[in-house]
VMD Tcl script that draws the C-alpha trace (Angstrom):
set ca {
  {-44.70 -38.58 -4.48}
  {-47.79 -39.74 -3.81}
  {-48.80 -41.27 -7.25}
  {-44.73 -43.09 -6.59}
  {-46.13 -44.29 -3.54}
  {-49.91 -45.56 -4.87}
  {-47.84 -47.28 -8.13}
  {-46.12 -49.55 -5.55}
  {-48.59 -49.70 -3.11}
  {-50.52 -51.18 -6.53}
  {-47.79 -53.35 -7.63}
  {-48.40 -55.25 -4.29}
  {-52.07 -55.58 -4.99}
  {-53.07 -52.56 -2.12}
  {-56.11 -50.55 -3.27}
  {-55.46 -46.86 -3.04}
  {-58.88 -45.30 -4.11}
  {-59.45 -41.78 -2.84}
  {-61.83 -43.24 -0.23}
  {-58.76 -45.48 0.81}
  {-55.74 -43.31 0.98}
  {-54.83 -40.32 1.00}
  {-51.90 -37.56 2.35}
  {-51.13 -33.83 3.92}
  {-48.30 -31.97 3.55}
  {-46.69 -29.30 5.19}
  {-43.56 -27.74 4.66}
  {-41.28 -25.51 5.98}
  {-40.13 -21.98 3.82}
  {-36.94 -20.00 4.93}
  {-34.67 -17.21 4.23}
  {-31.61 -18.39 2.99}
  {-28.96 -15.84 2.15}
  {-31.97 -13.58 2.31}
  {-33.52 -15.97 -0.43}
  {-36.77 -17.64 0.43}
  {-36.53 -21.46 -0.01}
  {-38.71 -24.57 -0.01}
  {-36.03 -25.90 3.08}
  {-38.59 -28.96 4.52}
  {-41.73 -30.83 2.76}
  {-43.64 -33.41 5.36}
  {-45.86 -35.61 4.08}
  {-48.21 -37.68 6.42}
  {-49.82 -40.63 4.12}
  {-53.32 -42.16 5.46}
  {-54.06 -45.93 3.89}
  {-57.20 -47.97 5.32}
  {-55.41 -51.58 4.91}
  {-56.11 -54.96 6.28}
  {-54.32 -55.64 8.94}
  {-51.87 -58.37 7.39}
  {-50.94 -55.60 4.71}
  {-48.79 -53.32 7.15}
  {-46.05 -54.94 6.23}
  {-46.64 -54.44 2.85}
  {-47.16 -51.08 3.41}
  {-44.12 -50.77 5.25}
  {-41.94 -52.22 2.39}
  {-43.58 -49.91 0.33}
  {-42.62 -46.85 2.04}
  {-38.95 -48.01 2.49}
  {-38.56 -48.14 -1.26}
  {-40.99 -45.70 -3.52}
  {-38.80 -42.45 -2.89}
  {-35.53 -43.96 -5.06}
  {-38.25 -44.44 -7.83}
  {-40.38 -41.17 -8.11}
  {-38.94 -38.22 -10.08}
  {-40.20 -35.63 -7.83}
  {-38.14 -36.19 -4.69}
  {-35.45 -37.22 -6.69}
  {-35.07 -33.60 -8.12}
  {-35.17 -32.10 -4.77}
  {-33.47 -34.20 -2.63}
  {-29.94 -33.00 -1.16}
  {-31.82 -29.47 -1.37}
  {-35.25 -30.22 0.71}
  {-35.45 -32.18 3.57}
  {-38.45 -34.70 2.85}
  {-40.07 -36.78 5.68}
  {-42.64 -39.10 5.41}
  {-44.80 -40.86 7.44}
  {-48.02 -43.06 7.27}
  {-51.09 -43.82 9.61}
  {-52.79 -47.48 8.78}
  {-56.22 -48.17 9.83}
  {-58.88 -51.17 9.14}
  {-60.57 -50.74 5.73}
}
mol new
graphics top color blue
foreach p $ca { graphics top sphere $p radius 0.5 }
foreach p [lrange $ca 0 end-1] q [lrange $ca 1 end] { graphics top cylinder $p $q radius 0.2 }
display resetview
């Protein structure tokens, strides 16, 4: 997901070195039908952007899940929130 999100974020000309963003994710794991299951994944992105990016940013995170192949095969079965902080570079 995060390599979906950095390929966009790139695509708009946003520098996503390791110094510049990064993520941490949580998740939740439950017994289902006394199964244990992946049932929530959080991810909380961190980007150091100008300013006058955010929007950018924003529009970025409304549209890389549809594109990357890893929350595609798990959505419907994993609930998948994310989020991002933006700070000054």
């Amino acid at each position: 997901m995060m390599g979906t999100l950095a390929t966009v974020l790139a695509k708009k000309k946003i520098r996503t070195f390791k110094d510049r963003f990064w993520a941490t994710v949580t998740g939740d794991i439950e017994s289902v039908r006394g199964v244990l299951k992946i049932t929530r994944i959080r991810v909380h992105y961190f980007i150091k952007v100008a300013k006058e990016r955010h929007g950018d940013v924003d529009q970025a995170m409304g549209e890389y899940l549809v594109k990357c192949p890893a929350a595609q095969s798990v959505i419907g079965c994993i609930d998948i929130t994310d989020t991002i902080t933006m700070s000054a570079p």
